[in-house]
C-alpha positions as CSV (number, residue, x, y, z in Angstrom):
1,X,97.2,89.6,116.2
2,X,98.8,92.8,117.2
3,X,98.4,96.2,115.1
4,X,100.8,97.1,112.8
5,X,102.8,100.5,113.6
6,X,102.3,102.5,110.3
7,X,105.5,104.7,110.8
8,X,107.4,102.7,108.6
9,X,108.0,102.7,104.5
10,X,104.7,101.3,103.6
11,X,106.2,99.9,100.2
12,X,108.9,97.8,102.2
13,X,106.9,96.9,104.3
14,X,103.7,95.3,102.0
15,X,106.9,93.2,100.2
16,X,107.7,92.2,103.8
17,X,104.5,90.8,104.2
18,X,104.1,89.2,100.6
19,X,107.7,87.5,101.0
20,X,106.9,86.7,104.9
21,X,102.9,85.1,103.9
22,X,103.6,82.3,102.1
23,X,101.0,82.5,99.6
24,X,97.3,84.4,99.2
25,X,95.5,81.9,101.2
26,X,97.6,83.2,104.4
27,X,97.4,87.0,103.5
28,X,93.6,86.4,102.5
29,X,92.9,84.5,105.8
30,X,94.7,87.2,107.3
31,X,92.4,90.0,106.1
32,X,89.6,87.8,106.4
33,X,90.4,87.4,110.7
34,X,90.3,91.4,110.6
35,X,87.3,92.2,108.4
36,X,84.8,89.3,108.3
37,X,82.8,90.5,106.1
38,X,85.3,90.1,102.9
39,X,84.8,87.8,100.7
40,X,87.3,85.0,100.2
41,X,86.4,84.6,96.7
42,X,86.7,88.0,96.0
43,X,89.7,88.4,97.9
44,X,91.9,85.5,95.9
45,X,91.2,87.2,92.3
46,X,93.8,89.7,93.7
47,X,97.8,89.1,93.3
48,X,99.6,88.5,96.8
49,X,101.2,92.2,96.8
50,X,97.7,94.2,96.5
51,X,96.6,92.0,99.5
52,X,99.4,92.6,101.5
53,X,98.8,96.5,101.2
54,X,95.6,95.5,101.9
55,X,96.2,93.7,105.0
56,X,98.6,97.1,106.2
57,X,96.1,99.2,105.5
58,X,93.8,97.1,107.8
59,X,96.2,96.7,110.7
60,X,96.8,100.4,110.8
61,X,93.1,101.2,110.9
62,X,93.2,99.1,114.2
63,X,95.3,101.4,115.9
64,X,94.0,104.8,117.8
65,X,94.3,107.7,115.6
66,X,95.6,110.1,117.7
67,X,99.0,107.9,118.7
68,X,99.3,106.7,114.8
69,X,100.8,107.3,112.4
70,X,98.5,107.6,109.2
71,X,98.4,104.8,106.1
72,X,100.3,106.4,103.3
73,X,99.1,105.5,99.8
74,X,101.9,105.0,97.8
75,X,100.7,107.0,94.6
76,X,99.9,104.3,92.6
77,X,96.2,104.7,93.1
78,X,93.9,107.9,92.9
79,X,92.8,108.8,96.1
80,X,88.9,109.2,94.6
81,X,87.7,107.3,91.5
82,X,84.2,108.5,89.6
83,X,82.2,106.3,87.1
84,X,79.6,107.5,84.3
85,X,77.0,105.4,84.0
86,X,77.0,103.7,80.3
């Protein structure tokens, strides 16, 4: 599987993917053929649109850093999330 250029619109793109897949079992196969160490169960508790960021986020970690162009998180997220223990 070939590496993803990342110097596109990464929300376009992630609805691409989720509309392209087919279904989580694809996208989670997908992820799964990139990191092996994920788990599968783990992986199909998430909807098919957080897995396809996912899976971009992935494929643009594959390329070189220099020549690429960097994942953009869309906003929706915090960049760093804290916990206090209970």
């Amino acid at each position: 599987m070939a590496a993803v250029c990342c110097d596109f619109n990464p929300i376009v793109t992630s609805m691409n993917r989720v509309f392209n897949s087919g279904s989580v079992d694809s996208l989670v196969e997908s992820i799964v053929a990139i990191n092996p160490g994920a788990d599968r169960e783990w992986l199909v508790t998430f909807d098919a649109y957080d897995l396809a960021r996912y899976l971009q986020h992935l494929e643009c970690a594959l390329e070189p850093r220099e020549t690429a162009t960097p994942w953009e998180r869309l906003g929706d997220t915090p960049a760093v999330v804290s916990r206090t223990a209970a």
